[in-house]
Every structure is written in structure tokens, then in C-alpha cells.
C-alpha positions as CSV (number, residue, x, y, z in Angstrom):
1,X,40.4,94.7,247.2
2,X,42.5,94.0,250.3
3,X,44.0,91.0,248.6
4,X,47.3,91.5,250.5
5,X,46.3,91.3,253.9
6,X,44.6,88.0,253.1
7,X,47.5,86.9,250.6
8,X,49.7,86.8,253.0
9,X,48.1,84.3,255.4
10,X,50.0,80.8,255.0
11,X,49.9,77.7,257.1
12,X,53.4,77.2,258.8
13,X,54.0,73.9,257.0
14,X,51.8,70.8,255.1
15,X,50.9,69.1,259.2
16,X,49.4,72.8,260.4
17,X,47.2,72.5,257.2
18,X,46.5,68.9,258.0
19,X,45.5,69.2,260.9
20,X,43.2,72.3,260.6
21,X,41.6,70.3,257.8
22,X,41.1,67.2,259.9
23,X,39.9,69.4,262.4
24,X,37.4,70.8,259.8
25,X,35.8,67.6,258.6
26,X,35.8,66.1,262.4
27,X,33.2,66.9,264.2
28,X,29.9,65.4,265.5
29,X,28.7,63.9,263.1
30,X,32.0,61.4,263.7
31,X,31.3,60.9,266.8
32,X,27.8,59.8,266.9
33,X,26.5,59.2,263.2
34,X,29.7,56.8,261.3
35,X,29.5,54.2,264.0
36,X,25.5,54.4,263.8
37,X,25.3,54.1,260.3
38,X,28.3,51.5,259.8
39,X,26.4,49.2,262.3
40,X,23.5,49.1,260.7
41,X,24.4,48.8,257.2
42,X,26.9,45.9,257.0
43,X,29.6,46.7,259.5
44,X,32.4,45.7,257.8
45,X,30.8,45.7,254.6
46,X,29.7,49.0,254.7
47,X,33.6,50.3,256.0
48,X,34.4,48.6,252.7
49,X,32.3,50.4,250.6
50,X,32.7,53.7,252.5
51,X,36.5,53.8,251.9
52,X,36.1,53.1,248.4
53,X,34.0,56.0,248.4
54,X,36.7,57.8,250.1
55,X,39.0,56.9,248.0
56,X,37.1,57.2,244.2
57,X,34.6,60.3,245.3
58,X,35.9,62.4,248.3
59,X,39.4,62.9,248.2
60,X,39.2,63.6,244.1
61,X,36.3,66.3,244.8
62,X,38.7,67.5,248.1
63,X,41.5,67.8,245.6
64,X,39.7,69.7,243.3
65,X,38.2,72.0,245.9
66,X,41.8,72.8,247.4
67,X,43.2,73.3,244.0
68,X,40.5,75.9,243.0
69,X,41.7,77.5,246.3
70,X,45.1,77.4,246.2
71,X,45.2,78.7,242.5
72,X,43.4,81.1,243.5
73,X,45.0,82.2,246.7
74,X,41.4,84.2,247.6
75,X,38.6,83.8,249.3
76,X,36.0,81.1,247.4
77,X,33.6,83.4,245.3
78,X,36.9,85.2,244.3
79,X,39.3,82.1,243.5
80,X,36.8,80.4,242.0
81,X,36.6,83.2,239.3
82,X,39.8,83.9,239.1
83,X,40.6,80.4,238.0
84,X,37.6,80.1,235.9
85,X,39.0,83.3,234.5
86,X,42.6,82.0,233.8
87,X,41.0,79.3,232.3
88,X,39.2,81.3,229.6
89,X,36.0,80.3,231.2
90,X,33.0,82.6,232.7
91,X,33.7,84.6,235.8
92,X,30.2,83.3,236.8
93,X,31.5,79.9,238.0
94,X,32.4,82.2,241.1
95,X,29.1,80.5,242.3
96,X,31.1,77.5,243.0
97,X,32.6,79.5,246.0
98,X,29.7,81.7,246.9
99,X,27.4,78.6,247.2
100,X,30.1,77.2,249.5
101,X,30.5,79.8,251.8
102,X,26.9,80.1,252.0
103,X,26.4,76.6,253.2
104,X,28.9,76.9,255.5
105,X,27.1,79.9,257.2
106,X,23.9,78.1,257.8
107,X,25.4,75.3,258.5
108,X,27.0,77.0,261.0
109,X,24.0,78.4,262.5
110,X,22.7,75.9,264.0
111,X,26.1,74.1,264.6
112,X,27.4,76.3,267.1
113,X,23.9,75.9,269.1
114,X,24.7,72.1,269.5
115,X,27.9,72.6,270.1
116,X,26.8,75.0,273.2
117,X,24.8,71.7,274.0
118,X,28.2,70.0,274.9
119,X,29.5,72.9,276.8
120,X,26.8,72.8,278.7
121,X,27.2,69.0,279.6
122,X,30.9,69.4,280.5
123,X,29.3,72.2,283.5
124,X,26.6,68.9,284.2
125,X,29.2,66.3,284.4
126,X,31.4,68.1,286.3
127,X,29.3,69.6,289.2
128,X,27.8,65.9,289.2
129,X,24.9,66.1,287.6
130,X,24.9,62.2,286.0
131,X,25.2,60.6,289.2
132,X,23.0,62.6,291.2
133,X,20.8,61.2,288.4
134,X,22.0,58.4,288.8
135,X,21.1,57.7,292.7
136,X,17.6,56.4,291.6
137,X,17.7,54.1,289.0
138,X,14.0,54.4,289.0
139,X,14.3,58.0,287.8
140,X,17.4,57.9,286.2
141,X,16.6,58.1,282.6
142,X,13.5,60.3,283.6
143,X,15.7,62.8,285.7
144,X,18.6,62.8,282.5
145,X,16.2,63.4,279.9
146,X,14.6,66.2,281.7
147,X,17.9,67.6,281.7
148,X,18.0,67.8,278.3
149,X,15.0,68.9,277.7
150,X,15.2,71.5,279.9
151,X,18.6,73.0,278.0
152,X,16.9,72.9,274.6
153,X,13.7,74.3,275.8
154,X,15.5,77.5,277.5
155,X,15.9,80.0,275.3
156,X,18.5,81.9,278.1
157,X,20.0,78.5,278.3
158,X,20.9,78.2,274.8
159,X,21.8,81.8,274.5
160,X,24.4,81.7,277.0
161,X,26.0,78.5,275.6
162,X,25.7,79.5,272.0
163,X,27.5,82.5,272.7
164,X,30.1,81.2,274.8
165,X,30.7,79.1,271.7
166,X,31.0,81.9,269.2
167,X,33.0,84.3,271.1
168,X,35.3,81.8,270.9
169,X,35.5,81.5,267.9
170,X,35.6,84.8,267.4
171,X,38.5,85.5,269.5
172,X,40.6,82.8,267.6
173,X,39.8,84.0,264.2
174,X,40.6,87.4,265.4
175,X,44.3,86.3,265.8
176,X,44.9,85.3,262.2
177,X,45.8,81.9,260.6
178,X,49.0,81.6,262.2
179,X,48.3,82.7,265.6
180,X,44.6,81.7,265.6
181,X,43.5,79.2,263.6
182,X,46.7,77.2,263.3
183,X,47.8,77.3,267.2
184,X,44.2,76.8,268.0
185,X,44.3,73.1,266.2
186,X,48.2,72.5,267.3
187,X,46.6,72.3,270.8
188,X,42.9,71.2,270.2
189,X,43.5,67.9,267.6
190,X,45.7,66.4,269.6
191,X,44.2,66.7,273.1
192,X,40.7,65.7,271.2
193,X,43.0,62.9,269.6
194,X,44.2,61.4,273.1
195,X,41.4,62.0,274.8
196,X,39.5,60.0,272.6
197,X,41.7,57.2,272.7
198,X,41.7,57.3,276.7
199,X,38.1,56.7,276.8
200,X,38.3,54.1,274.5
201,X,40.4,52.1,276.7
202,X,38.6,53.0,279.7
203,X,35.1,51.2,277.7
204,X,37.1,48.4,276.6
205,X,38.0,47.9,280.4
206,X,34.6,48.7,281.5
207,X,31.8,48.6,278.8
208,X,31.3,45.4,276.5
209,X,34.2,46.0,273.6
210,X,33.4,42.4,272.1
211,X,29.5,43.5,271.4
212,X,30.5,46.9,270.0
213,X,33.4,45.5,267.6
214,X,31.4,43.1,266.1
215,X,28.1,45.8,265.7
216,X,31.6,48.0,263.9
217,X,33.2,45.4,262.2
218,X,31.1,41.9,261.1
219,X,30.8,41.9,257.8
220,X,27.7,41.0,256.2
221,X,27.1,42.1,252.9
222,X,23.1,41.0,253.1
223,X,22.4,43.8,255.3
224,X,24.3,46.3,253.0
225,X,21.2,47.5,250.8
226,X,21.5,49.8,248.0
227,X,20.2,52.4,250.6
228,X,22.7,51.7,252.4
229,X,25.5,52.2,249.7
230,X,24.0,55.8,249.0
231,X,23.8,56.4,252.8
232,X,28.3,55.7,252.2
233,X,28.3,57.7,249.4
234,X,26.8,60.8,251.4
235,X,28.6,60.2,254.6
236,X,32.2,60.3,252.3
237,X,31.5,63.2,250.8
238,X,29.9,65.1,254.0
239,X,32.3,63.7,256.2
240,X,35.2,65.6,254.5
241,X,33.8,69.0,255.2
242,X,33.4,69.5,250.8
243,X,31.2,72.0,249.0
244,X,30.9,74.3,252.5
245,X,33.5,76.6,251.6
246,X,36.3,75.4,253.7
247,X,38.7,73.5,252.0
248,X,38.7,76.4,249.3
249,X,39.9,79.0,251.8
250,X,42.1,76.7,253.4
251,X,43.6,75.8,250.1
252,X,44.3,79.5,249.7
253,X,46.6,79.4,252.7
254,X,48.7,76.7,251.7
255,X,51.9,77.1,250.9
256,X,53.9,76.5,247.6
257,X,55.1,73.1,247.3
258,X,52.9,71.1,249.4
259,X,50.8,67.9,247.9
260,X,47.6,68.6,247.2
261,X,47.2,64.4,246.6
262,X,49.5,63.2,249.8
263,X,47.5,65.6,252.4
264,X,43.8,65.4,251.0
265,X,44.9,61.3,251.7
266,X,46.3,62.3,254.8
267,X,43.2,64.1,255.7
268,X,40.8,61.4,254.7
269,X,42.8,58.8,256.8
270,X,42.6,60.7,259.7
271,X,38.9,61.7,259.4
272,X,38.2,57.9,259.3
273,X,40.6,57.1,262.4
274,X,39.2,59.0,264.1
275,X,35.5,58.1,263.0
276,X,36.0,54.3,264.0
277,X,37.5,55.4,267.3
278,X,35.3,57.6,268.2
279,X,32.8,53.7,267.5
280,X,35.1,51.7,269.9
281,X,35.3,54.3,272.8
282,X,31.0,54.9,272.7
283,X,29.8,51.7,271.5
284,X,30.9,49.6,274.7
285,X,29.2,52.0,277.2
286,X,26.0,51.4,274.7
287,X,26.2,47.3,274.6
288,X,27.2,47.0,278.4
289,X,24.0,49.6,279.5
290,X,22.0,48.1,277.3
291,X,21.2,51.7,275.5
292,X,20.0,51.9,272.4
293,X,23.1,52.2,269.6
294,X,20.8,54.1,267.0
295,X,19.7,56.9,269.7
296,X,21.8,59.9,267.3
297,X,22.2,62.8,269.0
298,X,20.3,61.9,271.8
299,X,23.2,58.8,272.1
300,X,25.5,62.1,273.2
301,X,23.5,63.9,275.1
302,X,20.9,61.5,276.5
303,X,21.7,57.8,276.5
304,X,25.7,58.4,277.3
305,X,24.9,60.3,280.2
306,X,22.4,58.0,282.0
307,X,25.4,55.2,281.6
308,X,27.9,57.8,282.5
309,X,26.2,58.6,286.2
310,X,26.7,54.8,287.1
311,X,29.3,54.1,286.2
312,X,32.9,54.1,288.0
313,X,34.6,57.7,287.9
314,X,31.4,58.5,285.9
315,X,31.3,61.9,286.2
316,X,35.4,62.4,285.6
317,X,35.2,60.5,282.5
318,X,31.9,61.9,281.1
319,X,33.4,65.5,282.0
320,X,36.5,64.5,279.5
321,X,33.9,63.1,277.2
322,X,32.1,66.1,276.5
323,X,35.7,68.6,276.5
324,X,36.5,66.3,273.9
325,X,33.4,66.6,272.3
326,X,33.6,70.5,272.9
327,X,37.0,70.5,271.1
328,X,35.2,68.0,267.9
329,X,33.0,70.8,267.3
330,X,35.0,74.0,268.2
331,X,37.3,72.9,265.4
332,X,34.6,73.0,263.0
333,X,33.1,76.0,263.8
334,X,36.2,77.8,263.4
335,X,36.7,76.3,260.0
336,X,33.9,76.8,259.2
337,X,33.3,80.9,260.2
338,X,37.3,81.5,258.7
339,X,35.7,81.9,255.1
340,X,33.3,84.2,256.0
341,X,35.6,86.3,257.9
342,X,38.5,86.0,255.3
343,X,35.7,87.5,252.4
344,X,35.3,90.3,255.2
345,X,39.0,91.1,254.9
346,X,39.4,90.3,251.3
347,X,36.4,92.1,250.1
348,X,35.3,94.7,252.3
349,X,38.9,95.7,253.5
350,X,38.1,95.1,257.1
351,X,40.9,94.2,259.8
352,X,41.2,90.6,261.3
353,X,39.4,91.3,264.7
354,X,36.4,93.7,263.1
355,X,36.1,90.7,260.3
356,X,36.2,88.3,262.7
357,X,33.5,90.3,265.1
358,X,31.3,91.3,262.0
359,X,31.2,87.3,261.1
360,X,30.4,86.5,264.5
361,X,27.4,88.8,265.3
362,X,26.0,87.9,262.3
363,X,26.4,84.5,263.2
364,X,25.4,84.3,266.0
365,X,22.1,86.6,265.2
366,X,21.4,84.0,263.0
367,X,21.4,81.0,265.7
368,X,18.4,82.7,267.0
369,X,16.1,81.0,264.5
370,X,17.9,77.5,265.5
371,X,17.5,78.5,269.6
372,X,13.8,80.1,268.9
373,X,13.1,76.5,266.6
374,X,14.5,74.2,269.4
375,X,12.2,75.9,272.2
376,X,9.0,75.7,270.6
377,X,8.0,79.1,269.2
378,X,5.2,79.2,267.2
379,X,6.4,81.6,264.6
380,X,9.3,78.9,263.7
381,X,7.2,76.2,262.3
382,X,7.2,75.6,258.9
383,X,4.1,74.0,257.6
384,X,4.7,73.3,254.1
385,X,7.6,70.9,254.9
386,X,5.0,68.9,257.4
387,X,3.8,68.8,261.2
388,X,6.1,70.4,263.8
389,X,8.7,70.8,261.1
390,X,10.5,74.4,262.4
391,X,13.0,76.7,260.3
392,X,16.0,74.3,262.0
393,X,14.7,72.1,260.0
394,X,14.4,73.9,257.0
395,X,18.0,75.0,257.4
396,X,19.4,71.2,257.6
397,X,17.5,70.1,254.8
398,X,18.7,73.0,252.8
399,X,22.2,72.1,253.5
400,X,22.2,68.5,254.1
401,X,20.3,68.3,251.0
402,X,20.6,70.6,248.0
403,X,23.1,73.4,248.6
404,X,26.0,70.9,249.6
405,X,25.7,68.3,247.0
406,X,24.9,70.8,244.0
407,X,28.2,72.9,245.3
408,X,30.1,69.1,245.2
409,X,28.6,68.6,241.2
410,X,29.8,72.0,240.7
411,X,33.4,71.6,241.8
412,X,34.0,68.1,240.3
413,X,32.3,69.7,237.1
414,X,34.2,72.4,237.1
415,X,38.0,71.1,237.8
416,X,37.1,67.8,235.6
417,X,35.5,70.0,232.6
418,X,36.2,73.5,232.8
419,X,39.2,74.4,234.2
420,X,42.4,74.0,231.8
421,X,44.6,70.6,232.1
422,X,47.1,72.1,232.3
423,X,46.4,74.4,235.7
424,X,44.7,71.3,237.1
425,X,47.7,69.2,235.8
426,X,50.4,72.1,237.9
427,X,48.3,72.2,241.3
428,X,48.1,68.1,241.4
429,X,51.6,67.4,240.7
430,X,50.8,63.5,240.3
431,X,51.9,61.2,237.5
432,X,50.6,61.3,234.1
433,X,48.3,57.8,234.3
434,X,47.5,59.2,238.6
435,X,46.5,62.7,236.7
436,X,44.3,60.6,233.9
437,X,42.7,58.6,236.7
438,X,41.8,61.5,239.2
439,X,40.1,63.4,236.0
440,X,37.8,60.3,235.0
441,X,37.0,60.4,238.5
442,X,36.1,63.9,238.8
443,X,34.3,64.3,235.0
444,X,32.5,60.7,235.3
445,X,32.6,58.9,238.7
446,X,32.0,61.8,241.0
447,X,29.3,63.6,239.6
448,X,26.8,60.2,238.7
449,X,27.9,59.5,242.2
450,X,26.7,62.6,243.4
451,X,23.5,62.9,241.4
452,X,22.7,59.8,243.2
453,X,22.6,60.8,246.7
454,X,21.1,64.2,245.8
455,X,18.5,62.4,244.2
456,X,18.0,60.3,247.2
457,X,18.7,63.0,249.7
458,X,15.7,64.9,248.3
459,X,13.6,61.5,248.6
460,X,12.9,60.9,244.9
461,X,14.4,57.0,245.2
């Protein structure tokens, strides 16, 4: 076991690992789906109730996950065993990792084929594609979603895209944590951050910022159902990038000293800035077009872009747009491939780069069932989970739906249960009563909690 190699990885300081975690848990899914889902459950009401969910569910279970990790200084599977190990428990609770990194892989999948999406809208914004749309309002809408329609349904398309998305991940994996992973978000978090923030000045100047604050932001607790409190409960816990392998391995390369407690709130702060920014800078285009706010992915790649082709410097800002949407999801992919590549060094002995190329190619030969899916082949559909129903499907469910919250009951079973006090007590380094608080949480609060959305994930509420 080549535990040296991958021992020896560390994050420069506590703000490299924040930042690589931020960049972990944000990715599309803040830019599109928290404003969506806030707006229609409450506004403010539901941003109430999804930061206590934050605060009570996610950061306890992120805790728990980094701890695991950072006792274990290993990969997942193997952390996760040695700690159940230590603490006189069964080796098998190594499925706690393996389920992790697992997720993460399909998850991944399909994730770098949407992420290819944006690149391929930075190339269509920047050689003015929205505004030669644009030149016929009749056609506009017509001319954008053929656009679309024609990436998704091109099978070259897609490939080229997908892989320009995985060799680049590849290629920053390949340089290590220091030199890879933790340059890679030094540069990429920050740009996404400013860029962000630039277009959300440039709505409130030209979009309608008074329609999309109060969409965000009115509180109105009879619109927050009990749905809707479930649909919070997911979103913290999914949000935060837990149960998919990630924060394990990136707890391995954190270095002695740091607060477990101070960064996971550090992350969780961040992930939700960025979240309602990522509200104020889309939502005003939305309201002032008169698009429609629940559109999901086909807000980003769809809606946006028919507003984006009239509007002034359209095709500057929608270029930045989708680079900053690029940079969202590179940061996640990365994150989210490092596991699989760090087992390949830990467990199979490989170097960096062949780890990093091994992960890759299997990644990416895995994508074809998500590119195949998304252009209409025949032998993708899956029948027994309804009409036109493909294997991308069948790989979101599976994630979305059972392997992520099952690995999230595992975790907060696990640390809350299982794994000695006292080992818990050392990687926490809180208070006694913050210690005795964080374990009711993570014995009682967080599994019910999570039972409940897995329940209602699965539709048996």
C-alpha cells in the first residue's frame, strides 16, 4: 500500500482547504436550483429554514465526514476502516467510504457532460451566437432552443465538450494537491467569485432587481409546505458536497491543527453566499424578460441565453456568464474525480499522472451512457422506471436518491454511534457542552432528518 505517496499530500494552510471545499460543494446546482427552489417555497421563509438545516444537519454530518478523513489520513474505504478499526469496531464500516466514492463517480459521469454544455455556450456567446438569434424576435426563442437541442442531440458534439472537460481535469489532478488541485481553486474561486458578483451588478442596473429580491427574499410562511421543508432538508445536505466521497479525502489532506468546526462553518457560509448571489445576478434578467424563473437547467442554457442576445453587451456578458459557469462546475469535477484518483495511488501504487489518467478514461468511458442517453439511443431507455426514462436517468436517481442519503445515515451513524468519544472528541476540538450538542445532532437530529428526505426522495410521502 503506497500510503506514503498519498500521506504526504497536505493543503498549504486551513483557506487552500476552504476554498477547495467551497469549490466542491459549488456548482450548478447553486446557480440554477437554490434561487428556484427558495422562490417557490417561502422566500424568506424557506432561507430560514434552510440555514437551520445548515446549521443542525449539514455542517454536523460535514464534520463528521472530515473527521473520518482526517483520522484517517487515507483514501475513504481505507480511513473509514481504519478509524472503525481504532475504534474497536468492524473494518466493514469501510462501506461508508466505498459507497462515497462510488456516488461521486456516477455522479460524475454525467456531470462533466453538462459541464461540457457550458463550455460549449462560452464558444456560442462569444462568436455571437445569442444575438444573431436575437435579430428576429420572432425566431428568437425558436432559433436558441434549436441550439440547444442541437448540442445535446450530437453525439460528436458532446464528445468533444465532454472531453475537453475531463482532460482538464485530468491534467490538474495529475499535478498533485499542491500544485493541482490547490493552485487550480487559488485562481478559479475567486475569479468565479468576482465574476459572479460583476453580473449581479450589471442585472441590478439592467434587469428588474426589485422583482427578483422579493421572489428571493419575501417571507411568507403559507407557502412554505412540509414539502417544501424536506425539499431544504435535501438541498442542505446535497449542497455541501456530503456522502460523495469528497470531504473524506479532502479531510485526509488537512493539516494538523486546523478546525474541523470553524472551516466546515466557513464552508457552509460560503456555499450559501454564493447560492443567493448566484439568485440576485440571474433572477433580474428572468423578471425583466419576462422568462420563466422555474425553467432549471433549461434557465442556463435556454431562457438566459434568449435574454442575453438582446440585451446591451449581451454577448460580452453572457460569454463571462458561462466562464463563470465553466469554473462552478470545473471545481466540482475535480473534487469530485481527486478520490478516485487518490485510491489509484493509495491502493494500486500508481503515480499521480497514470492515477489521474486511469480515473479519467474511466470516467470519461463512462459519460458515454449519459451522451448516448441525452441523444436519443434506443438501447439507453429504461422501461421499468417509466416512458422515455434513459440510464441518465437511472444514474441521477440512484445518486440523488439512495446512494447519497444512505452514505449521509451512515456517516452521522457511524461518528455519533460507533466511533469512540474520545477520537471524535480529539478531531472536533470544541467545548465540552459544543461537543455534547454536535453528538445529539449527529446520533438523533441528523439521521430522523435524513430518513425523511430519503423517504420522500424515493416518493413514499
Amino acid at each position: 500500500m503506497n500510503t506514503e505517496t498519498h500521506v504526504s499530500n497536505r493543503w498549504s494552510n486551513k483557506y487552500a482547504y476552504i476554498l477547495a471545499a467551497t469549490g466542491a460543494a459549488v456548482g450548478l446546482g447553486n446557480l440554477w436550483k437554490f434561487p428556484y427552489i427558495m422562490g417557490e417555497n417561502g422566500g424568506g421563509a424557506f432561507v430560514l429554514v434552510y440555514l437551520l438545516c445548515i446549521l443542525f444537519i449539514g455542517i454536523p454530518v460535514m464534520m463528521a465526514e472530515v473527521a473520518i478523513g482526517k483520522r484517517g489520513r487515507s483514501t475513504p474505504a481505507n480511513a473509514a476502516s481504519m478509524v472503525a478499526t481504532e475504534s474497536g469496531k468492524s473494518s466493514h464500516w469501510s462501506i461508508i467510504g466505498s459507497m462515497g466514492v462510488l456516488a461521486g463517480f456516477l455522479i460524475l459521469s454525467f456531470y462533466v457532460v453538462i459541464a461540457g454544455w457550458a463550455v460549449a455556450y462560452v464558444f456560442y456567446a462569444g462568436t455571437g451566437e445569442f444575438s444573431a438569434a436575437a435579430a428576429d424576435p420572432a425566431t428568437n426563442a425558436e432559433a436558441i432552443g434549436a441550439l440547444f437541442g442541437n448540442l445535446v442531440s450530437s453525439v460528436p458534439n458532446l464528445l468533444i465538450y465532454t472531453t475537453i472537460i475531463v482532460a482538464s481535469v485530468v491534467y490538474v489532478l495529475s499535478k498533485g494537491v499542491k500544485d493541482g488541485l490547490e493552485t487550480a481553486v487559488t485562481y478559479l474561486m475567486p475569479a468565479m467569485f468576482v465574476l459572479l458578483v460583476g453580473i449581479m451588478i450589471y442585472s441590478a442596473i439592467v434587469g428588474d432587481f426589485a422583482a427578483a429580491f422579493a421572489f428571493m427574499f419575501n417571507i411568507d410562511f403559507s407557502r412554505l409546505t412540509i414539502e417544501g421543508v424536506l425539499v431544504a432538508l435535501g438541498h442542505a445536505f446535497f449542497t455541501l458536497s456530503l456522502a460523495s466521497g469528497i470531504m473524506m479525502v479532502y479531510g485526509a489532506y488537512l493539516p494538523k491543527g486546523v478546525s474541523i468546526a470553524k472551516t466546515s462553518i466557513m464552508i457552509a457560509i460560503a456555499d450559501t453566499l454564493v447560492a443567493l448571489i448566484a439568485g440576485l445576478a440571474i433572477y433580474p434578467i428572468v423578471f425583466a424578460h419576462g422568462l420563466e424563473p422555474s425553467a432549471g437547467p433549461g434557465l442556463l442554457f435556454q431562457a438566459l441565453p434568449i435574454a442575453f442576445g438582446s440585451m446591451p453587451m449581451g454577448d460580452v456578458v453572457g460569454t463571462l456568464f458561462f466562464v463563470m459557469v465553466v469554473f462552478a462546475a470545473f471545481t466540482s469535477a475535480i473534487a469530485l474525480l481527486e478520490s478516485a484518483a487518490a485510491y489509484l495511488v493509495e491502493r494500486q501504487g500508481l503515480t499521480r499522472g497514470k492515477a489521474s489518467l486511469v480515473a479519467g478514461v474511466g470516467i470519461w468511458l463512462l459519460s458515454l451512457l449519459t451522451i448516448f442517453s441525452l441523444s436519443g439511443e434506443e438501447w439507453t431507455l429504461l422501461p421499468f422506471m417509466g416512458d422515455g426514462k434513459t440510464i441518465f436517468d437511472g444514474l441521477d436517481y440512484l445518486t440523488a436518491n439512495i446512494l447519497l442519503p444512505l452514505g449521509g445515515l451512515l456517516i452521522s451513524v457511524f461518528v455519533g454511534w460507533f466511533m469512540k468519544d474520545e477520537l471524535v472528541k480529539e478531531e472536533f476540538n470544541v467545548s465540552e457542552g459544543q461537543f455534547k450538542l454536535i453528538m445529539v445532532l449527529l446520533r438523533y437530529v441528523a439521521p430522523i432528518a435524513i430518513i425523511f428526505v430519503f423517504i420522500n426522495a424515493i416518493g413514499l410521502f
